[in-house]
Backbone as CSV, one residue per row, in Angstrom:
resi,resn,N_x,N_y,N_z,CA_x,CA_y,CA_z,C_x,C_y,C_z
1,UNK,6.043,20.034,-1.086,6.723,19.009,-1.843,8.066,18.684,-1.179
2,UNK,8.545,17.639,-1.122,9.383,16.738,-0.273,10.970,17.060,-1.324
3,UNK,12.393,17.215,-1.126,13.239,17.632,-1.861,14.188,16.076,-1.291
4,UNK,15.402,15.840,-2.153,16.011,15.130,-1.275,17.059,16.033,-0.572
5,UNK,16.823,16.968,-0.482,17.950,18.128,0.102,17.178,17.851,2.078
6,UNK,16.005,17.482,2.015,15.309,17.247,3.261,15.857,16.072,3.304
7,UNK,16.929,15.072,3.399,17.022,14.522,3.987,18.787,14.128,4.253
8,UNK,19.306,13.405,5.231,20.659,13.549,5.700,21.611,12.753,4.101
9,UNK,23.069,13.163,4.222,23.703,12.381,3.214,23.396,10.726,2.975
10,UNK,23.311,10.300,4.134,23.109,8.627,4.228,21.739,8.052,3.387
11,UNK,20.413,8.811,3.908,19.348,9.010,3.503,19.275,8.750,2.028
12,UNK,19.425,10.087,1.707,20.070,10.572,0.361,20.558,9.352,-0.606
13,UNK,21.489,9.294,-0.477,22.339,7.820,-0.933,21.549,6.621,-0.902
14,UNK,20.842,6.022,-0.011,19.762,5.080,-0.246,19.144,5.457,-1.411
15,UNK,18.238,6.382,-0.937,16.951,6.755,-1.952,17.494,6.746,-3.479
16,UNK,18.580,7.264,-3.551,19.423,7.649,-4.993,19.931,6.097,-5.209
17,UNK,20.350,5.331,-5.278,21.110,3.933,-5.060,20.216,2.935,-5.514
18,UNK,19.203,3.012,-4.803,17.824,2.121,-4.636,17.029,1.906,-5.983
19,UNK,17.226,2.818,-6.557,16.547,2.208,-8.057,17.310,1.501,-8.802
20,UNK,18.848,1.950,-9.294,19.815,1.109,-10.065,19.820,-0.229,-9.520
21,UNK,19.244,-0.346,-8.115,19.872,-1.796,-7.443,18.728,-2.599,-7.674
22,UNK,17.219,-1.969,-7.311,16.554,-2.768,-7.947,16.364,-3.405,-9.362
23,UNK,16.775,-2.821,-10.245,16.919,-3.374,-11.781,17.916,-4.673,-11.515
24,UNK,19.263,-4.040,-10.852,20.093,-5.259,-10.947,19.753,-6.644,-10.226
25,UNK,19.243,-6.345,-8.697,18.513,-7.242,-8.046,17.585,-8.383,-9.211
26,UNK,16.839,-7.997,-9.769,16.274,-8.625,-10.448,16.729,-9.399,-11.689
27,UNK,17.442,-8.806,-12.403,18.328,-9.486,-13.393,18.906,-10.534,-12.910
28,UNK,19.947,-9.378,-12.004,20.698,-11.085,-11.145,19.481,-12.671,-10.833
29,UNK,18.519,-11.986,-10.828,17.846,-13.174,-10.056,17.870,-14.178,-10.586
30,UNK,17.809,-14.180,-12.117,17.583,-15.016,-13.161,18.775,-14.692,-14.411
31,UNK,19.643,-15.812,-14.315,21.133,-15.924,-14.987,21.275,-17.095,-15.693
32,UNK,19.898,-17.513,-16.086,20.303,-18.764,-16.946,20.683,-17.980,-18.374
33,UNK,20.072,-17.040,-19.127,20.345,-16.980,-20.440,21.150,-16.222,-20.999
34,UNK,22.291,-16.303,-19.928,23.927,-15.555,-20.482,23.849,-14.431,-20.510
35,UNK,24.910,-13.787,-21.257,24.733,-12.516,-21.645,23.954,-11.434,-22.145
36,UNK,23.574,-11.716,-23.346,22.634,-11.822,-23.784,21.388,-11.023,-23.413
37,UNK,20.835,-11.441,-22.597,19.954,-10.867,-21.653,20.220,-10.141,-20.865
38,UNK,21.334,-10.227,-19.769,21.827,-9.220,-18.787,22.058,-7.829,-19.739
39,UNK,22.581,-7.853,-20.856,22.710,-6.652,-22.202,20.714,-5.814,-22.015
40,UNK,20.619,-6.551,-22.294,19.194,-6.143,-22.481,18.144,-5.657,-21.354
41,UNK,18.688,-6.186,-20.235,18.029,-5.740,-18.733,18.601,-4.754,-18.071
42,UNK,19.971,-4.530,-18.738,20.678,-3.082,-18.373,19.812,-2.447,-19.606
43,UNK,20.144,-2.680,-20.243,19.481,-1.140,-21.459,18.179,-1.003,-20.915
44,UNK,17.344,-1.629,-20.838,15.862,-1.665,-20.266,15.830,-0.658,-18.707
45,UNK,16.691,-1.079,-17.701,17.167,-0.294,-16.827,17.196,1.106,-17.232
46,UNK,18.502,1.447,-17.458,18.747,2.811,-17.887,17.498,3.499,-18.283
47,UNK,16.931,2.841,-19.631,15.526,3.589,-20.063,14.705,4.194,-19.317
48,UNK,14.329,2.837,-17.997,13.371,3.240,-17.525,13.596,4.019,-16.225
49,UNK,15.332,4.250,-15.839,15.128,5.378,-14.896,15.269,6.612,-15.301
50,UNK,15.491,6.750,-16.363,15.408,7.818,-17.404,14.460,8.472,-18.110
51,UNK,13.032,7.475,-18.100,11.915,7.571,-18.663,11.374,8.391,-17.063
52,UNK,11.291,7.819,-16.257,10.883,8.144,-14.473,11.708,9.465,-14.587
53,UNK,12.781,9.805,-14.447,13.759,11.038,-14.084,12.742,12.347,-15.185
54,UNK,12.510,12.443,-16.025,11.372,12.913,-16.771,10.302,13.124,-16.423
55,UNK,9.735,12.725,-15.264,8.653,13.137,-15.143,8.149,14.323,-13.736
56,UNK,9.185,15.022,-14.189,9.143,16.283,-13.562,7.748,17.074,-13.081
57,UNK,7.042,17.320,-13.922,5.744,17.616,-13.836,4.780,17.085,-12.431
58,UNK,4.716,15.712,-13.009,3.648,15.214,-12.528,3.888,14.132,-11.301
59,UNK,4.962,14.495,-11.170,6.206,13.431,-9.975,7.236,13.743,-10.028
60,UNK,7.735,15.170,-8.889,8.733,15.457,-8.728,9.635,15.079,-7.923
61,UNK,9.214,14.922,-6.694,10.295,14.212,-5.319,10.777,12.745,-6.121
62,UNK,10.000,12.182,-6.981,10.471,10.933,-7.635,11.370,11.103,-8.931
63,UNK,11.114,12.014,-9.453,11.966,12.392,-10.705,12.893,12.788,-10.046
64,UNK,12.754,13.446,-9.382,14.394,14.558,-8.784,15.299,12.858,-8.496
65,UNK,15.037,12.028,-7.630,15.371,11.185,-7.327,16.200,10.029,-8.554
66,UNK,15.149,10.155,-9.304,15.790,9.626,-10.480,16.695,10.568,-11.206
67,UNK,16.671,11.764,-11.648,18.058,12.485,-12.002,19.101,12.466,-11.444
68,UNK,19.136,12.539,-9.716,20.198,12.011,-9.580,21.090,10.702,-9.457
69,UNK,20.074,9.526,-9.994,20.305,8.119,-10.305,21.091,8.166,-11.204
70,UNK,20.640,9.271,-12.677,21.114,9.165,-13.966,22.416,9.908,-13.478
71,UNK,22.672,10.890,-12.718,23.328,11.722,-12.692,25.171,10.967,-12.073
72,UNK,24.118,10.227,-11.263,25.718,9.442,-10.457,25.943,8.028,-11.045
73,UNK,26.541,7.769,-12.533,25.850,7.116,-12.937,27.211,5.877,-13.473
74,UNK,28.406,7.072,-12.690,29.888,6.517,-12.910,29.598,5.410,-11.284
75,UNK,28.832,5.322,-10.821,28.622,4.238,-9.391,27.688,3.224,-9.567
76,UNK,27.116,3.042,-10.786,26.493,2.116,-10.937,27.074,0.761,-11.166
77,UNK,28.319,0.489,-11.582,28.848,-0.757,-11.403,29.773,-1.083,-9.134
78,UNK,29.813,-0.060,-8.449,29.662,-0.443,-7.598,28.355,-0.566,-6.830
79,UNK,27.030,0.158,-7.400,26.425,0.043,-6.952,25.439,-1.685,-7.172
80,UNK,25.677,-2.183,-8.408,25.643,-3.338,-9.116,26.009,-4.362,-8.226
81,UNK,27.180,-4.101,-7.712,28.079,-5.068,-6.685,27.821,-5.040,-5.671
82,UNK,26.803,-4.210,-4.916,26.106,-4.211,-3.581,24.176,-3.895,-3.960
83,UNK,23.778,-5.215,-5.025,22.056,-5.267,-5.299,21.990,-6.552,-4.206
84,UNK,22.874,-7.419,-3.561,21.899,-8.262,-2.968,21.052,-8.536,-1.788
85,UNK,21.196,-7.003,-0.993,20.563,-6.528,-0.019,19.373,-5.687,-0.302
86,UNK,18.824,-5.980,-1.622,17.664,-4.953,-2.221,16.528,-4.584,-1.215
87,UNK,15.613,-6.094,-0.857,14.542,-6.138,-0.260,14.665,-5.270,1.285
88,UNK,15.707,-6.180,1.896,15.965,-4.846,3.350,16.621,-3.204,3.047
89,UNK,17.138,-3.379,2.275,17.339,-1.699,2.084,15.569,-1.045,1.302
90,UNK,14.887,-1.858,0.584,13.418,-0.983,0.379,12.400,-0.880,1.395
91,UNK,13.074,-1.853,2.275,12.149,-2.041,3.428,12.815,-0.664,4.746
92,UNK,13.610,-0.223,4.428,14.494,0.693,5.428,14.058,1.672,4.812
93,UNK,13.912,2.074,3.512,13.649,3.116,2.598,12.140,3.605,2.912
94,UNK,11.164,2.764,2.660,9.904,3.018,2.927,9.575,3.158,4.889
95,UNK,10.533,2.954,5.417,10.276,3.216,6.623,10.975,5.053,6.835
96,UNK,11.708,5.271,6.497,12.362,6.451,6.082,11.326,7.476,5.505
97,UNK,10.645,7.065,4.272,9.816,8.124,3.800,8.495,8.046,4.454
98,UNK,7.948,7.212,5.090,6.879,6.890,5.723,6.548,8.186,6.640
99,UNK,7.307,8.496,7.003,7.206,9.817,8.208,7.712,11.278,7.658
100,UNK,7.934,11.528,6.268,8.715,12.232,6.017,8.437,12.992,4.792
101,UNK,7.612,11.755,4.146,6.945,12.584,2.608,5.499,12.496,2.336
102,UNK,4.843,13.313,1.877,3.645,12.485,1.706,2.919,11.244,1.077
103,UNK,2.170,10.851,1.456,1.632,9.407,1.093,1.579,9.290,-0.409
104,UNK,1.074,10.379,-1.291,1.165,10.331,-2.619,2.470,9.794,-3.117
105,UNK,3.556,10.796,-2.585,4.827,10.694,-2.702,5.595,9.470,-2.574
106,UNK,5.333,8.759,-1.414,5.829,7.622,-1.033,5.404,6.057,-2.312
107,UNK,4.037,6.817,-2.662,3.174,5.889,-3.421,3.894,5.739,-4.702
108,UNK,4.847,7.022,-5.275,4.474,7.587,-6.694,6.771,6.860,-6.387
109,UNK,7.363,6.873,-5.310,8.523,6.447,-5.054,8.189,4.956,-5.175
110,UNK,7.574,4.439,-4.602,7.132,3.067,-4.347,6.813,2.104,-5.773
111,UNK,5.780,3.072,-6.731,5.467,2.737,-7.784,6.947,2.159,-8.772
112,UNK,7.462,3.844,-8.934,9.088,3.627,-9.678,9.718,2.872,-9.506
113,UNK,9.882,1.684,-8.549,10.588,1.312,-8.240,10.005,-0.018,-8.282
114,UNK,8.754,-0.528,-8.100,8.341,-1.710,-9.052,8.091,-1.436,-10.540
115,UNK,7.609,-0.584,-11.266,7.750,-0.247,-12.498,9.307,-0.466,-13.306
116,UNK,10.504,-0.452,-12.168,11.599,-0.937,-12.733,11.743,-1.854,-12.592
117,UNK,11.492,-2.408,-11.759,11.810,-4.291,-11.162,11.459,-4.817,-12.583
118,UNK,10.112,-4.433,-12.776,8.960,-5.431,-13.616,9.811,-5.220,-15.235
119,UNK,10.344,-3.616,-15.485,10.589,-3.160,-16.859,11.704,-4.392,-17.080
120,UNK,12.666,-4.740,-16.232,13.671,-5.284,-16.568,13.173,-6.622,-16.200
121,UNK,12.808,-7.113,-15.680,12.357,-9.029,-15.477,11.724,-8.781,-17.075
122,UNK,10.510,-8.010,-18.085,10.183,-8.079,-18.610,10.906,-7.874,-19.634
123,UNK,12.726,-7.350,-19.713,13.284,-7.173,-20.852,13.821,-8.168,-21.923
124,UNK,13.780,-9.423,-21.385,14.766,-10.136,-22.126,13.418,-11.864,-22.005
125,UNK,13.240,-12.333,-23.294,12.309,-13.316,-23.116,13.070,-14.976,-22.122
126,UNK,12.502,-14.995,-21.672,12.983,-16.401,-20.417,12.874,-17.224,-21.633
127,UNK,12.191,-17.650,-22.198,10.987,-18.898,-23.181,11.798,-18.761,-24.240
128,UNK,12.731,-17.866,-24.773,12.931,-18.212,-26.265,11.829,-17.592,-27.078
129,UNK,12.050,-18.682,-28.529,10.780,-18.316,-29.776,9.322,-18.235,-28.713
130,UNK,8.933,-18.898,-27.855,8.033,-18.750,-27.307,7.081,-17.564,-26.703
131,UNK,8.601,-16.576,-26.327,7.237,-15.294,-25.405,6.677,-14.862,-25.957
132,UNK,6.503,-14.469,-27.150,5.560,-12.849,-27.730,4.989,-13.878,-28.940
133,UNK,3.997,-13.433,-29.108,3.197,-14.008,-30.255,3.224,-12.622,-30.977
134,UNK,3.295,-13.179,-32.389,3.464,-12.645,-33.710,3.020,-10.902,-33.480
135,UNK,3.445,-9.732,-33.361,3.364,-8.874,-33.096,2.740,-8.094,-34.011
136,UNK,2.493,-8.265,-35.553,2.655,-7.817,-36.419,0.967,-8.635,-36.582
137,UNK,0.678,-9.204,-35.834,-0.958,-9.302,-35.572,-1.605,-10.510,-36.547
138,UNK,-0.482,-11.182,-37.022,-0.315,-12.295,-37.928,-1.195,-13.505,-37.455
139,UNK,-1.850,-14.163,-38.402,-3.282,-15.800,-37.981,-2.427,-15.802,-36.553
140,UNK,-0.885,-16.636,-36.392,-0.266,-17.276,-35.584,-0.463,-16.601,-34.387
141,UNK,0.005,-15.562,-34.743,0.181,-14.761,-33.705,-1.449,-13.993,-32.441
142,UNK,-2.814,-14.202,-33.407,-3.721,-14.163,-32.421,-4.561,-15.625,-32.638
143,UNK,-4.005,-16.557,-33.222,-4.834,-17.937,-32.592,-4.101,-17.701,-30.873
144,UNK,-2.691,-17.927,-31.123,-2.159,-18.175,-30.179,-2.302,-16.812,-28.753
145,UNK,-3.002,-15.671,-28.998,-3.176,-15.088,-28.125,-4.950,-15.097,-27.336
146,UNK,-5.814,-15.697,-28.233,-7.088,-16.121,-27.670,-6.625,-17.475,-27.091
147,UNK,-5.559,-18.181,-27.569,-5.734,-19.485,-26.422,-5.381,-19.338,-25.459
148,UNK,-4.190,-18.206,-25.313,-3.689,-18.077,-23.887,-4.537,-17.391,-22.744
149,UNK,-5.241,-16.714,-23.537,-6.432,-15.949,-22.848,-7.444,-16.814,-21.922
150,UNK,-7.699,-18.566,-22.620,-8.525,-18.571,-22.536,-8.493,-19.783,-21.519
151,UNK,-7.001,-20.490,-21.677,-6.352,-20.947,-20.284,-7.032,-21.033,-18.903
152,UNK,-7.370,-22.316,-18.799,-8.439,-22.384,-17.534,-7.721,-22.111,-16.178
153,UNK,-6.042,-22.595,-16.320,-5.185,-22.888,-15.648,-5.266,-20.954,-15.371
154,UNK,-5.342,-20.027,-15.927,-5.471,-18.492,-15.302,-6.250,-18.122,-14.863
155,UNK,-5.592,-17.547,-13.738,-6.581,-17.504,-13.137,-6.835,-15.260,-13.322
156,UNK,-7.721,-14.819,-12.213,-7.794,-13.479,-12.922,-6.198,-12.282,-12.396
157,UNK,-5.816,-12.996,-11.609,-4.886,-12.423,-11.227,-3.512,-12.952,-12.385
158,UNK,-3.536,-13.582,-13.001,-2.541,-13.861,-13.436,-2.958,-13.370,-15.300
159,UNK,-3.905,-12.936,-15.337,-4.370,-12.304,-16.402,-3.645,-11.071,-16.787
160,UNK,-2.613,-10.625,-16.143,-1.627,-9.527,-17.157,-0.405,-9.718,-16.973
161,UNK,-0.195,-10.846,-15.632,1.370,-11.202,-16.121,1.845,-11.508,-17.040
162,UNK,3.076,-10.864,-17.350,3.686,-11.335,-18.574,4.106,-12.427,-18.253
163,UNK,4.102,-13.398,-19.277,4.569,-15.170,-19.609,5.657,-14.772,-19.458
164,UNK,6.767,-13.740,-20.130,8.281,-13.807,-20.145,9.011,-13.830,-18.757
165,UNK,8.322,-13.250,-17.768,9.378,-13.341,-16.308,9.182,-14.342,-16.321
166,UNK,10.795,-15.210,-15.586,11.055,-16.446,-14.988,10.361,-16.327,-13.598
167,UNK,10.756,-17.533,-13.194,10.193,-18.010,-11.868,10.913,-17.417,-10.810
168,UNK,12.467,-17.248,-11.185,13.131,-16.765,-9.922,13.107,-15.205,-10.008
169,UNK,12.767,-13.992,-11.846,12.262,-13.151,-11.379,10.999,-12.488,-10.643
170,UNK,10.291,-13.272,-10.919,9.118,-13.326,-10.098,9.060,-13.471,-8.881
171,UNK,9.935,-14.118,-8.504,10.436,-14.355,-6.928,10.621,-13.172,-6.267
172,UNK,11.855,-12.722,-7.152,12.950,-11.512,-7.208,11.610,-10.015,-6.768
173,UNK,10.690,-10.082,-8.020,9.619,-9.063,-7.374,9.002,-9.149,-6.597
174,UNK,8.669,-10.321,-5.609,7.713,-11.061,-4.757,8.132,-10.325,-3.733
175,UNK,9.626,-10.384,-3.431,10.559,-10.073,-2.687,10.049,-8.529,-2.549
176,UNK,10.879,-7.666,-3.525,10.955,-6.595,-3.884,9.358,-5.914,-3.247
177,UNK,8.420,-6.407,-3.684,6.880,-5.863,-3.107,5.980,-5.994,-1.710
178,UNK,6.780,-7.156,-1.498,6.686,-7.524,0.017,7.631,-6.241,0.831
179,UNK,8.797,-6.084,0.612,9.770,-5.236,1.396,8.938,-3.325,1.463
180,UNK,8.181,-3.009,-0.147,8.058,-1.820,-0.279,6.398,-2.057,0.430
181,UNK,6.143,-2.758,1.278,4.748,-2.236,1.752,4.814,-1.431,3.046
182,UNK,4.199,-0.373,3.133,4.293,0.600,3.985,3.656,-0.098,5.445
């Protein structure tokens, strides 16, 4: 199992850095709906490197990674202030672990780190009253989820995107998934 103690301070600092920046990367991407939302794509953030830092067990080189995300956590507003180099620093990152951890590992780093992109594009609705149909499983709420289903205009790939990412977060992950391919 791969430690980040195996790798130099600089190293280190990427790998640790690299998740807070992707959340912000993405938020930033999409700044039409004020405050508001940026509130909500940080809390969503935090959660979910916190939810990841937890999973000790079953993904450790990635949890360890995320504890010390949570851990250095007084650098997240400078680290905030240097997200707009996301895509080439994941693309430096995955060239880094490529030779260095195992493929699971790299997979299970790789994952976390779109699993955050997506948690936070998905935190805050783009659409207004529009994103979520009636939750509470209400007529409204599944007429309107068999029609969307049934949308000729979807195609099968677009069958679990969420409606709520904007266009420029979507971009923002386009980016982000292109950079983390090994």
């Amino acid at each position: 199992m791969s430690s980040l103690a195996d790798f130099s301070d600089d190293e280190r600092a990427l790998l640790v850095c690299l998740p807070y920046k992707v959340g912000v990367f993405v938020s930033y991407a999409d700044d039409e709906s004020g405050e508001r939302d940026d509130e909500r794509e940080m809390d969503r953030l935090e959660e979910c490197i916190m939810a990841i830092a937890g999973l000790h067990v079953s993904k450790p080189f990635t949890a360890e990674i995320m504890r010390e995300t949570v851990e250095m956590r007084d650098k997240w507003p400078q680290w905030a202030a240097q997200s707009w180099h996301v895509p080439e620093e994941a693309e430096k990152v995955v060239n880094i672990l490529k030779s260095r951890v195992s493929d699971e590992e790299l997979k299970n780093y790789r994952a976390a780190l779109m699993e955050i992109g997506t948690a936070v594009a998905e935190a805050y609705g783009e659409f207004g009253e529009f994103d979520d149909p009636d939750e509470g499983g209400g007529i409204f709420g599944s007429i309107l989820t068999k029609i969307t289903k049934n949308l000729s205009g979807l195609t099968q790939d677009d069958e679990n995107h969420p409606m709520n990412i904007s266009a420029a977060e979507d971009s923002a992950l386009s980016q982000l998934r292109s950079a983390l391919k090994p």
